[in-house]
N, C-alpha and C positions, 0 to 999 in steps of 0.2 A: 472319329466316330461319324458314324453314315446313317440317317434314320434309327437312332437309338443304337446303334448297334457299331460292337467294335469291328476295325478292318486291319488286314496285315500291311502292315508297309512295305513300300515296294526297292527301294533304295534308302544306299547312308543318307542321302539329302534331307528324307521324309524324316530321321529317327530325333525323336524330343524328349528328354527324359521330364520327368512329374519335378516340380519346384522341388527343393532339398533332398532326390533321390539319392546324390550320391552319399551326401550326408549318413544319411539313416541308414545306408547299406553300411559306411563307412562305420557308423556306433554300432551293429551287429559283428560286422568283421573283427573290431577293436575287443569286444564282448566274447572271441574267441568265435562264434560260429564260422563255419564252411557254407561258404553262399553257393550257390546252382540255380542256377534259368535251366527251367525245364518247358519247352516250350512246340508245342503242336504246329506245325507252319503244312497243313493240307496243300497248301497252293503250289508246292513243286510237286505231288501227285497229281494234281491238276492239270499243270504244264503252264500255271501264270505265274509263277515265281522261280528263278532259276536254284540250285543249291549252292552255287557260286555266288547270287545276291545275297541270301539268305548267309552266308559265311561271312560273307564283307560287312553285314549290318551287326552279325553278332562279335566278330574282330574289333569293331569299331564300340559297341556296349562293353565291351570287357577292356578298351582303352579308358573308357570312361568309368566305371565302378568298380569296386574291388572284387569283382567275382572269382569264384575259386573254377568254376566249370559252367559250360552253357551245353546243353543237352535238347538236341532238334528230336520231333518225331516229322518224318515227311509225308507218313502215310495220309488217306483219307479214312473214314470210318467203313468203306465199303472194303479197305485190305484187310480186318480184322487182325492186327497187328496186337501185341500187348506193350507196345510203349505209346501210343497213340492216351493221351487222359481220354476218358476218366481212369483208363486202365494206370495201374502204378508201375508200370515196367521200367518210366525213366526214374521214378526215382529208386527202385530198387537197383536197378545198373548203378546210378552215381552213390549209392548208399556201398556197395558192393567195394565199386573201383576206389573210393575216398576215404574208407572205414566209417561211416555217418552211422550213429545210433537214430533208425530213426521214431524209436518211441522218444526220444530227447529233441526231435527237430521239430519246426514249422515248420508248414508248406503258407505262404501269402498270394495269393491269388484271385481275379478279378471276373472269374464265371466259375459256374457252378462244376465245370469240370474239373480245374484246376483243386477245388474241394473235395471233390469225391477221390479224387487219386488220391493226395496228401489223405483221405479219411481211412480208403484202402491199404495204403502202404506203413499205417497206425502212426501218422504224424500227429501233432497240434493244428489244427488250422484256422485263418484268419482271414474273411472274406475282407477285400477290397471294395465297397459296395459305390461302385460307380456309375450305378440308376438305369443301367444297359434295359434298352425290351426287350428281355427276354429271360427264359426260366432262374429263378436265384436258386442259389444252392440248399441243401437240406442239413439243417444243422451243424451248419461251422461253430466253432470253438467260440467265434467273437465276430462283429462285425464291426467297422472301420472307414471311413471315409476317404483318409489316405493313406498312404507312406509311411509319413510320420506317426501318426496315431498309429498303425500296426507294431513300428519298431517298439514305441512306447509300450505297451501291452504285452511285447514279447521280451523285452527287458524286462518289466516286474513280472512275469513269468516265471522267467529261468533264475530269478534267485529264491524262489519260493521253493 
């Protein structure tokens, strides 16, 4: 984070997972969920990020957590793409390709785009609220401080 605000990483070197991320992933995966990273990375339409970093760092998140799928959009907001969030196109693709009910999923995510897809695509959602400057999202499901606290809330969720 750079002046309140978050930034994309540019290599494996930089990538740090959140204290007990793999954990929490690991008691949603255990819990039967399909994990997916859906993730916006503008900076190869840019031309500051290559799509070969951007592979090497997500190869290297999927050594590390039990993910089932990682799902890039490359665009900028200026391509008017529908996989770009807030748009839901990535999760309706990995909903599509993985059989994902997603009136049964959460989307967990850390700006308010990440919110409105997951709100578009009729998931549950759980804001990460990580004190960013800048717009919070409008009416997530829950808000959350970390990881943990989200797995926790999405656990008593799904047996209700």
């Amino acid at each position: 984070m750079v002046d309140g605000r978050p930034y994309a990483i540019r290599s494996v070197a930089e990538l740090e997972l959140e204290l007990g991320a793999s954990d929490a992933c690991r008691a949603l995966h255990d819990a039967g969920f399909v994990l997916v990273v859906v993730t916006n990375q503008p900076e190869i339409a840019r031309g500051t990020l290559t799509q070969a970093a951007v592979t090497e760092i997500h190869e290297r998140l999927g050594e590390l957590l039990p993910v089932d799928d990682i799902v890039t959009c490359p665009h900028d907001d200026a391509d008017g793409c529908k996989c770009r969030k807030p748009r839901p196109g990535m999760l309706l693709d990995a909903a599509a390709r993985l059989g994902i009910d997603l009136q049964a999923s959460f989307v967990i995510g850390d700006r308010w785009r990440d919110v409105e897809a997951g709100r578009r695509a009729g998931c549950t959602t759980v804001f990460l609220d990580r004190k960013y400057s800048e717009p919070v999202p409008d009416r997530p499901d829950t808000n959350v401080r970390d990881l943990h606290n989200a797995v926790s809330w999405i656990l008593a969720e799904a047996v209700q």
